[in-house]
C-alpha positions as CSV (number, residue, x, y, z in Angstrom):
1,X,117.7,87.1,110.4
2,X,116.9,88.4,114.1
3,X,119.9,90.0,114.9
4,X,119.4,88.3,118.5
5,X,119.2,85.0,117.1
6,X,122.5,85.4,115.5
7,X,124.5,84.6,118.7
8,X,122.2,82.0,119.7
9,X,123.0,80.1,116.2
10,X,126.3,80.8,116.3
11,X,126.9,79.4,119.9
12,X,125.0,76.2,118.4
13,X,127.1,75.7,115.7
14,X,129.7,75.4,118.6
15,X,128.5,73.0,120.3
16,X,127.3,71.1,117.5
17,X,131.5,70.6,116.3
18,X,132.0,70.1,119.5
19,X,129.4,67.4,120.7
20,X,129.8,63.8,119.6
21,X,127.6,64.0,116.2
22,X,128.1,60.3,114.9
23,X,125.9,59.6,111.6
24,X,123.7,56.8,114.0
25,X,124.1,58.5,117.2
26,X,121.3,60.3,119.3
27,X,123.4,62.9,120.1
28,X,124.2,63.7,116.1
29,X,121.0,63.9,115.6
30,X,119.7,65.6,118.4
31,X,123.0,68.8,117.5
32,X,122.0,68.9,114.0
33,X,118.6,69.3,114.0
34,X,119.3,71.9,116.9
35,X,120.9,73.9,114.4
36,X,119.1,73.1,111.2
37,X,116.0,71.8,111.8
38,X,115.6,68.5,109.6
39,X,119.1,67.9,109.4
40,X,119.0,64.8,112.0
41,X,115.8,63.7,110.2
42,X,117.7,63.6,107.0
43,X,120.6,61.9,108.6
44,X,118.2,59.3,110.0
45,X,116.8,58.2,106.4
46,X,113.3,60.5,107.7
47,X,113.0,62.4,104.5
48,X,109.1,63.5,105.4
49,X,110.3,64.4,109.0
50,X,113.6,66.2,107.1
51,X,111.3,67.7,105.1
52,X,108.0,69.0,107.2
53,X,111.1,70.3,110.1
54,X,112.5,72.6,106.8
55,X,109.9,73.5,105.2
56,X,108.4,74.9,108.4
57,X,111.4,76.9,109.4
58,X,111.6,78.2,106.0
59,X,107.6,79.4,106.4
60,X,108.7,80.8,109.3
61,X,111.2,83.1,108.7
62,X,109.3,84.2,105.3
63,X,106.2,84.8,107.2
64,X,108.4,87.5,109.8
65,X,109.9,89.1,106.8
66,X,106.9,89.4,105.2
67,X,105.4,91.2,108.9
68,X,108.4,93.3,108.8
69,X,107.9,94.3,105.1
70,X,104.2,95.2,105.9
71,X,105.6,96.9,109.4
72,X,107.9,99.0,107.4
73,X,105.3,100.1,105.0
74,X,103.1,101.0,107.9
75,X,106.1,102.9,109.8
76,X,106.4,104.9,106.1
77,X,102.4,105.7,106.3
78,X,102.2,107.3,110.1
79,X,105.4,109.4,108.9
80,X,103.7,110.5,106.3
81,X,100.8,111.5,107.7
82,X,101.8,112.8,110.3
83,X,103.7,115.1,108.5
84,X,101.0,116.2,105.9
85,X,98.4,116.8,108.6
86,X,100.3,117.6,111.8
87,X,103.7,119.7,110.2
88,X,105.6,117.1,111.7
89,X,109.2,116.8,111.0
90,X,110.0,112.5,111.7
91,X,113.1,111.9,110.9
92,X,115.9,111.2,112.9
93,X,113.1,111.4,115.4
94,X,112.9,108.6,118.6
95,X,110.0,106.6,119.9
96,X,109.0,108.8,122.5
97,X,108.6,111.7,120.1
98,X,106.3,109.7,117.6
99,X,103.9,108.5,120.6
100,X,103.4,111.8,122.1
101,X,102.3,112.7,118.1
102,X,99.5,110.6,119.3
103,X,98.6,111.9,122.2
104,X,98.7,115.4,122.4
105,X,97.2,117.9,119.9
106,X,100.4,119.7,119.8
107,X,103.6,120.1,121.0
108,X,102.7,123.3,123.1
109,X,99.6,121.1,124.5
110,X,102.9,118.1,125.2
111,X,104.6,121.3,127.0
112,X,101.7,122.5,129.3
113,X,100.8,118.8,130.6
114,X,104.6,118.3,131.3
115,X,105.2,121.9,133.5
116,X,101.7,120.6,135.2
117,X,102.9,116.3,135.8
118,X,106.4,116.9,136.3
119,X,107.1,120.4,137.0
120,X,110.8,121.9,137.0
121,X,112.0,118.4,136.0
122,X,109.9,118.2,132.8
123,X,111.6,117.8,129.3
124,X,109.9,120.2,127.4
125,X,110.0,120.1,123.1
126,X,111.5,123.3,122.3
127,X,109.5,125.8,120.0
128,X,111.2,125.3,117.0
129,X,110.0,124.1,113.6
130,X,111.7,120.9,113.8
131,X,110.1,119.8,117.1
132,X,106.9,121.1,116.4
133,X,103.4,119.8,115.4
134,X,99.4,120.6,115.5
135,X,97.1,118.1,114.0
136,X,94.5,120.4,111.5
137,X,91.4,118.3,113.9
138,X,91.0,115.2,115.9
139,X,90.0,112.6,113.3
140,X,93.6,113.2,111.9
141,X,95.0,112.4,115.4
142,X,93.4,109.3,115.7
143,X,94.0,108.0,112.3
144,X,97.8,108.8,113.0
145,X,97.1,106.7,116.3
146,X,95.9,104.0,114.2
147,X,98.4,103.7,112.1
148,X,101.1,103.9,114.4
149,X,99.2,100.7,116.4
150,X,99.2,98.6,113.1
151,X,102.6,99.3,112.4
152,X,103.9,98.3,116.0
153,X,101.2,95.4,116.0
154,X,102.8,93.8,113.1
155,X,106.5,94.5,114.5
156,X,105.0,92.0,117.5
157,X,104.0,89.6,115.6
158,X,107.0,88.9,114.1
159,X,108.8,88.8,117.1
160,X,106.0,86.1,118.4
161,X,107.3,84.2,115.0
162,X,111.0,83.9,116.6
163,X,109.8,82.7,119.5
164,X,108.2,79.9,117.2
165,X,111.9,79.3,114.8
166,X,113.0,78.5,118.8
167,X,110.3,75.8,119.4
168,X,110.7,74.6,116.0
169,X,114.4,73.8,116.7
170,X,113.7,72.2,120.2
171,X,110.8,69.9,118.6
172,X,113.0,69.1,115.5
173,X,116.0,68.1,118.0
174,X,114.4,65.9,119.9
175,X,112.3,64.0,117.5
176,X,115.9,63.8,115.8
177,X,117.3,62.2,118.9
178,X,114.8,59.8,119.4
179,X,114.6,58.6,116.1
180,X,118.5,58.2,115.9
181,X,118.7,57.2,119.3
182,X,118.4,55.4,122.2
183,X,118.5,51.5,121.0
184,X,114.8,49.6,121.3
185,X,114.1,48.9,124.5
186,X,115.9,51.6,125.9
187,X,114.1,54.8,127.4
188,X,114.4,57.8,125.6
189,X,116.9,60.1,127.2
190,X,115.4,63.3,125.7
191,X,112.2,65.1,126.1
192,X,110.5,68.2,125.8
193,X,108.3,69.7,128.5
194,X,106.0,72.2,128.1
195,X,104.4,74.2,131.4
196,X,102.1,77.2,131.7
197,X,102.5,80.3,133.2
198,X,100.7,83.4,134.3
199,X,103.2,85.3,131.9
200,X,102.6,82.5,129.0
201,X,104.2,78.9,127.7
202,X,107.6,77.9,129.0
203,X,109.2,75.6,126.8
204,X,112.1,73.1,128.3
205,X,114.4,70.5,127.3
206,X,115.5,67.6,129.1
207,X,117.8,64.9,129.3
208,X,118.1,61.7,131.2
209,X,122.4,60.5,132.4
């Protein structure tokens, strides 16, 4: 699980003992399927809505496993290669390190454009063999480059896929709400609004007193 979305669950599980969960209640239904999407559904008698709520939180999370399994494979091939074809010591290496691999032909090359941009200020990798790298020709450079993108391209996308478990747990509470609650006749006292943005979707819940 996304380590972030371990306080976020846990906070929910709060308010979900201490919000007023009654089996026929919009409220119940609206907590548990906040945390566990489907669980209102099932509460409700909606085994199909208990059911498609689960099943796709449970695609979900196995689909950003899965991108972090193929993101950790990737991470293992740019070491690698960088290593056979630049002399590249990675580990216990930081970010910064493994991007200026794709940038600069070598770490002396790194040095030189760093006295130039930033002058007396510049952090400088220091000539030793476990700092050092030359790529043996350009086509390695960019392959590393390559790599390095794919790996960090799949580490995104599974980050996009928490962003979806969140929606998923919005849409699954207030379909559980509204099926378990308000009476007929009655207006339904939650909703979910969705807006654009220049900086993307914004997803909100709200509820009518």
């Amino acid at each position: 699980m996304a380590p972030l979305l371990r306080p976020s669950l846990l906070a929910l599980a709060a308010l979900l003992l201490a919000a007023p969960a009654g089996a026929d209640s919009g409220a119940g239904g609206f907590w548990r399927s906040l945390l566990i999407p489907g669980w209102g559904q099932h509460a409700a008698g909606d085994g199909h809505g208990a059911r498609r709520f689960l099943s796709m939180e449970a695609a979900l999370w196995l689909g950003y496993f899965g991108l972090q399994a193929v993101a950790d494979i990737r991470e293992a091939n740019y070491r690698t290669w960088a290593a056979v074809h630049a002399g590249a010591r990675t580990g216990g290496k930081a970010g910064e390190y493994f991007d200026d691999l794709g940038f600069y032909d070598s770490h002396n090359q790194h040095n030189l454009f760093a006295e130039v941009e930033d002058g007396p200020e510049a952090e400088l990798y220091p000539g030793t063999p476990e700092f050092a790298w030359e790529w043996d020709g350009e086509a390695s450079r960019q392959r590393y480059r390559e790599l390095r993108n794919g790996a960090t391209g799949m580490r995104r996308n599974a980050l996009y896929l928490t962003g979806l478990v969140v929606v998923n747990h919005l849409v699954s509470a207030v379909h559980a709400g509204r099926a378990m609650g308000p009476r007929a006749g009655e207006d339904a006292a939650l909703s979910l609004d969705w807006r654009l943005s220049p900086d993307g979707a914004v997803v909100g819940l709200r509820r009518r007193f």
